[in-house]
N, C-alpha and C positions, 0 to 999 in steps of 0.2 A: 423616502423611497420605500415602496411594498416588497418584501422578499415572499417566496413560495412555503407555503404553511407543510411543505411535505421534504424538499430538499434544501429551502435557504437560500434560494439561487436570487440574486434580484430581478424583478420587476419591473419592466415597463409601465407608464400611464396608459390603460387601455387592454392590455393583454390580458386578454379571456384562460388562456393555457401558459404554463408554464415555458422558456424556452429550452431547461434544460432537461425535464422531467415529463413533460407533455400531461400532464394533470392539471383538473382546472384550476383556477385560482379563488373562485368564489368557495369551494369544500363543499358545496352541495351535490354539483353534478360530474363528481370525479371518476373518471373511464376505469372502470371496474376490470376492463378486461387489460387493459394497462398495468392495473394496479399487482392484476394477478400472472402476469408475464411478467413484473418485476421481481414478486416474491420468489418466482420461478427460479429465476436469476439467480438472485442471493442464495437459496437453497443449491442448486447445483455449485457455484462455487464455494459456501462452505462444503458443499461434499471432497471437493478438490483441496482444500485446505485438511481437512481430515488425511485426506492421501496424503499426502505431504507430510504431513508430522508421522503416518507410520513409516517415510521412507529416511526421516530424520535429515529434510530439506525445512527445517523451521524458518529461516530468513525468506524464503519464498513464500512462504504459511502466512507469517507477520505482514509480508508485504500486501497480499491478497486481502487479508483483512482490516488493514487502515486502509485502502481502497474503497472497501465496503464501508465499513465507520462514516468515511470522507462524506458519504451521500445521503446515508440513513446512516444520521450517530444514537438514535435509540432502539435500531436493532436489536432484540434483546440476545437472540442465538448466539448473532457475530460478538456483541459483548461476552456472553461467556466465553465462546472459543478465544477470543483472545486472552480472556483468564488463563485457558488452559494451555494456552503457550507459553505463558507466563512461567505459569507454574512449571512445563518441562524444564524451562530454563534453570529454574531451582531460586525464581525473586517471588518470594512468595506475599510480600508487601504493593508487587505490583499486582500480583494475583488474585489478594483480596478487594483491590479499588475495582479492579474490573468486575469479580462477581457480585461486588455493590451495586454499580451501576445496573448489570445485566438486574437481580433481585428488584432494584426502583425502578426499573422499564418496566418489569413484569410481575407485580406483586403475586400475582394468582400461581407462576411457579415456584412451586415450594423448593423443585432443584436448586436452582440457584444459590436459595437462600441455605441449603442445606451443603452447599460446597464453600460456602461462606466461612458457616461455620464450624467448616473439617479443617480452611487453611489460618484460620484466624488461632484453632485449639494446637494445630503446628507450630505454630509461630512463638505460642507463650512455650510451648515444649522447648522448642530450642533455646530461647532466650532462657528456660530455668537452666536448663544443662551447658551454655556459657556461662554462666554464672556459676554454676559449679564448678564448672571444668576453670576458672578466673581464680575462683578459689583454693581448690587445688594445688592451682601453679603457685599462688603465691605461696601458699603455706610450704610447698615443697622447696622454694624460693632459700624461705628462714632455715627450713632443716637443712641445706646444703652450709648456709654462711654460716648457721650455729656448727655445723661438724669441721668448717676449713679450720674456725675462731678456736677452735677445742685442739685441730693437728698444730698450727700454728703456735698453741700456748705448750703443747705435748713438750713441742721440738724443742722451743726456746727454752722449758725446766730444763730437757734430758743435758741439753747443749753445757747451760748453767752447773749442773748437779757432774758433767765429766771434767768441768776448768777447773769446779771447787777438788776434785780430785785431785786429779794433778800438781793444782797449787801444794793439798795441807800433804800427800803423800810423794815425795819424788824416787826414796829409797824404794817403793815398792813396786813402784815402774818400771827401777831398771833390772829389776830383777823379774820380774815379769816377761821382758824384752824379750823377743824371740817367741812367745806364746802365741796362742792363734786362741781370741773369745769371739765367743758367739752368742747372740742377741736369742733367745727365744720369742722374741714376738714378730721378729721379722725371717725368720729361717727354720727350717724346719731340723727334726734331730736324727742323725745319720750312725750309723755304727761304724769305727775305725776301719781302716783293714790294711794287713799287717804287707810288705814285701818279702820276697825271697830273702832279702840281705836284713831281715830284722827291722829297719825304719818302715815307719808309720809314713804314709804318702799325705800329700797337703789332699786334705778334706773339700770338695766345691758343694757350697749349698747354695738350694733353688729355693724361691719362693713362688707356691703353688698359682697359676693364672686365676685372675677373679671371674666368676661365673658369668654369662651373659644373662640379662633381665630381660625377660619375655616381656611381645607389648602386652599381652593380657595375662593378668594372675591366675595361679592354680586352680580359683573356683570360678573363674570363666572359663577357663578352658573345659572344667571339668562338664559347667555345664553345658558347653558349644557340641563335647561328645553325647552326651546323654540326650541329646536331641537329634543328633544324626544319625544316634543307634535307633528312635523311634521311627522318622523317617524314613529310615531305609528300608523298611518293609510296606512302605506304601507308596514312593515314588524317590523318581533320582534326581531329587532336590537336596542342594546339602548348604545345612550354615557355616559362613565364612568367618561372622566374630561377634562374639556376644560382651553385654556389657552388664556390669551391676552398678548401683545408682544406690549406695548406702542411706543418701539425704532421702531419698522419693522413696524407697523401698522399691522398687523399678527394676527390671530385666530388660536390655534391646537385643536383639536376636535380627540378623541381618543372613537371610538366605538368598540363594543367586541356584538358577535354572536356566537351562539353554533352549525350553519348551515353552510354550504359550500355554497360561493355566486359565481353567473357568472361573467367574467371579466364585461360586459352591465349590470346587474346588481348593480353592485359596483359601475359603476362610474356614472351610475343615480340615486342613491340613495348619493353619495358622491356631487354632484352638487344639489341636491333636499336639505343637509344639509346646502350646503355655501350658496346658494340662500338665505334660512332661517336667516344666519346671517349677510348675507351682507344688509337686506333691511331693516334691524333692527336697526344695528351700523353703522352709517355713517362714523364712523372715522376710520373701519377697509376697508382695500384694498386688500387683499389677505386671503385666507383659506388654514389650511393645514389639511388633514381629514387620519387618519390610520383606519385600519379597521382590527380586529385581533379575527381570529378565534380558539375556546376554542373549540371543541369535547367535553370534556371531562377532568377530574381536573389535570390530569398527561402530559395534550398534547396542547400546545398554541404555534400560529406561527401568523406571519403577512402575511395576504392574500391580503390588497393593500394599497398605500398611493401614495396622490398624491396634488398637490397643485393648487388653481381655485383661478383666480383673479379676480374683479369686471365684468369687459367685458364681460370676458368669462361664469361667471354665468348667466349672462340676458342674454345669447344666448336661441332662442327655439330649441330645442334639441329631439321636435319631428317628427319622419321618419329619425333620422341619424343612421351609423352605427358603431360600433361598433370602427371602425375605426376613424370615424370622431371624436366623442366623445371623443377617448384618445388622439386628437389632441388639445382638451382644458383646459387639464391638465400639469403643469410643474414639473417635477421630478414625471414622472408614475414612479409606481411599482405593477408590477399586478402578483402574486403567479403563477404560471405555476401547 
């Protein structure tokens, strides 16, 4: 059986045109004006697919475009936007098959292949930072059971070392009797105080509550401010939580905005952030900065992330273009 060299469709013995695509079947004299009312087509419906994903109807997005896939599966356009549904999603493993495929439809786009390899340098990021963050927990794992193993063994001497009392001394307990002792490691030290009638009243001691643990340490937070004080004289963007990454030498910087920013925009106000940190911490060497815009309570997407390394921040960056600028960042990702 012959299938159609353009949609797959099968073949008749005899059939000059396609039945479901109406193009010939020999690939010589294929109806041009066909061909380009179908292109028609797909473009207008990727436009609608684009709607959609800014009105964050993505299952309607998805569905539109394995329609398209179904008929032309080496679309190359429809295959990246599928990528880039993908990627909203946050499967960025599906995201990369897709801009493979889109990249091998169409070698001569260097996009593709350049969105390739923005989700692929993602991907190893997180996978190092589980891996840290694996390591981490276990080690934090050990310091808990080494500190229970250490109160456990505390308790059991103290327990030991009050029975051996009692045993070798009994005459001094009962004379003791009626005394009131207090522990200095468990109670804090109170000054008497006397009544009207001369007796000393029973003494109540507290032991002070334990501090609560912030989820970020003093020098994230410190640097979370030190970037919202720079910010705040150039726009009402503010960071929500920074991170330090002792193994990588690494800063993440996570800002959130309720405005829609320019690609130039973003990435000098993302380099106006790492500058802030880099001239700060000497021991960090890379920034990685996301930038994710809220509209409104029901609708948050990531509009860009991108990573700036020492060099590259003390670059001056005034009179470049738009272009140049996203040549001093590694792993762009700039919202379309």
């Amino acid at each position: 059986m012959d299938f159609c060299s353009h949609c797959l469709s099968p073949l008749k013995s005899g059939d000059r045109k396609c039945p479901e695509c109406g193009l010939s079947t020999s690939g010589e004299d294929a109806d041009i004006l066909l061909r380009d009312r179908e292109e028609r087509s797909i473009n207008l419906q990727l436009a609608r697919i684009n709607l959609l994903r800014i009105r964050g109807q993505r299952r309607e997005a998805i569905s539109i475009c394995e329609e398209i896939l179904k008929y032309h599966p080496e679309n190359a356009d429809a295959l990246a936007v599928r990528g880039d549904l993908s990627f909203d999603e946050g499967d960025l493993n599906e995201a990369s098959r897709w801009y493979r495929t889109a990249a091998d439809a169409a070698p001569g786009k260097l996009v593709y292949q350049q969105r390739l390899q923005d989700v692929m340098a993602e991907v190893d990021r997180r996978t190092q930072i589980q891996e840290h963050e694996n390591t981490m927990a276990m080690l934090s794992r050990r310091t808990r059971n080494y500190r229970l193993f250490g109160i456990i063994t505390g308790v059991g001497l103290l327990l030991t070392l009050v029975m051996l009392s009692q045993v070798l001394q009994p005459s001094k307990q009962a004379a003791l009797r009626g005394q009131v002792s207090i522990s200095k490691q468990n109670t804090a030290r109170t000054s008497p105080q006397v009544t009207p009638d001369g007796n000393s009243p029973e003494v109540v001691l507290s032991t002070p509550p334990a501090a609560d643990i912030p989820d970020m340490t003093p020098e994230e937070l410190g640097m979370m401010e030190v970037v919202n004080g720079v910010l705040a004289a150039h726009t009402e963007m503010v960071t929500r939580s920074a991170h330090y990454d002792p193994v990588l030498y690494e800063a993440g910087l996570t800002a959130v905005t309720n405005k829609q920013v320019s690609s130039e925009e973003a990435m000098r106000l993302a380099l106006l952030a790492a500058k802030s940190v880099l001239e700060r911490w000497s021991g960090i060497s890379r920034v990685r900065i996301r930038i994710i815009v809220a509209p409104n309570a029901s609708e948050r997407y990531l509009a860009f992330s991108g990573g700036v390394a020492r060099a590259e921040a003390a670059t001056d960056t005034k009179g470049m273009t738009t272009q140049q600028l996203s040549a001093l960042f590694s792993g762009l990702y700039i919202k379309q």
